[in-house]
C-alpha positions in Angstrom: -14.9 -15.5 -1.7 -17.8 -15.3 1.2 -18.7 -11.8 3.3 -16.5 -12.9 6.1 -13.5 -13.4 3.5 -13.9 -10.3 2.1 -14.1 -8.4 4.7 -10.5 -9.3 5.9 -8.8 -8.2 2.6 -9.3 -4.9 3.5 -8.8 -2.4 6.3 -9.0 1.7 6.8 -5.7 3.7 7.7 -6.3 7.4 8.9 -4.1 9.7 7.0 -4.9 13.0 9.0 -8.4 12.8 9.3 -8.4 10.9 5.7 -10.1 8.1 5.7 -7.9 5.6 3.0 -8.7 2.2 2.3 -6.3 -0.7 2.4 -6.7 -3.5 0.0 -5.1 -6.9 -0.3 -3.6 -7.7 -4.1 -2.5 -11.0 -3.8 0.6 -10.7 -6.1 4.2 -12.8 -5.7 5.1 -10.3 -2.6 2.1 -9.0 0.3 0.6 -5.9 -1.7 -1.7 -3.8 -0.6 -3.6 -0.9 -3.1 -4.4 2.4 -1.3 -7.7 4.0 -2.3 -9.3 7.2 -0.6 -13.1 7.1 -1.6 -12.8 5.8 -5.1 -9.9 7.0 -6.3 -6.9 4.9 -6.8 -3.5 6.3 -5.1 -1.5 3.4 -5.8 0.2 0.2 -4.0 2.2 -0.7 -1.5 4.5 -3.8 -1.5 6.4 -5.4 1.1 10.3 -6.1 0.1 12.5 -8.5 1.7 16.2 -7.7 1.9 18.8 -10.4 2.7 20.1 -10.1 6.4 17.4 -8.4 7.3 14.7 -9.8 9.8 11.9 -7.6 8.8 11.0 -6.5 5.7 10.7 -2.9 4.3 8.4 -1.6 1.8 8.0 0.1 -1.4 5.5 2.8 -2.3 4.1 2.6 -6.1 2.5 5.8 -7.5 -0.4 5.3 -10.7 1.2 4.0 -13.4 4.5 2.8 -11.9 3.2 -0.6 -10.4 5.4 -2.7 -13.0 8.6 -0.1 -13.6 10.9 1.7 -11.4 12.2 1.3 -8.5 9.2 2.7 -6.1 9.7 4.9 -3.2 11.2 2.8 -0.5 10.0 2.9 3.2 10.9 1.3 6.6 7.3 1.1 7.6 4.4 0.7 5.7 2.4 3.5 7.4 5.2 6.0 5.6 4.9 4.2 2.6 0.6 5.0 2.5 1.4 8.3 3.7 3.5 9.2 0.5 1.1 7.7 -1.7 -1.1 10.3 0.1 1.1 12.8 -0.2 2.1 12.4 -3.8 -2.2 12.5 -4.5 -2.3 15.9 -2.8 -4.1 14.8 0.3 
């Protein structure tokens, strides 16, 4: 992957005055893992319901990326912000 490519898998979401960091996971669904300086707060996938014309997401703490049901959100800002939340920021 060049510098250019790279630097489009990721983007910076202020949580507060937080800085967090957005990754790309290329997985089956758009994923996204939430960092704030180095340490991990968990992912954020986008979920497609039928009927619906835009899609909600899913918030997945540390350790619950591949069971449960994930905290669902109707905007993916709210979905960072309760990783945040859940890390203590």
């Amino acid at each position: 992957m060049t510098g250019k490519e790279l630097a489009h898998q990721h983007a910076v979401y202020t949580y507060g005055s937080l800085p967090l960091t957005l990754m790309y996971s290329p997985t089956a669904t758009a994923a996204w893992e939430v960092y704030f300086g180095g340490d991990y707060l968990g992912l954020v996938e986008e979920a497609h319901t039928a009927g619906e014309a835009w899609p909600s997401f899913v918030a997945r703490p540390p350790g619950e990326e591949e069971t449960g049901d994930g905290i669902p959100a109707r905007d993916w800002r709210v979905a960072v912000e309760l990783l945040a939340a859940r890390a203590g920021l």
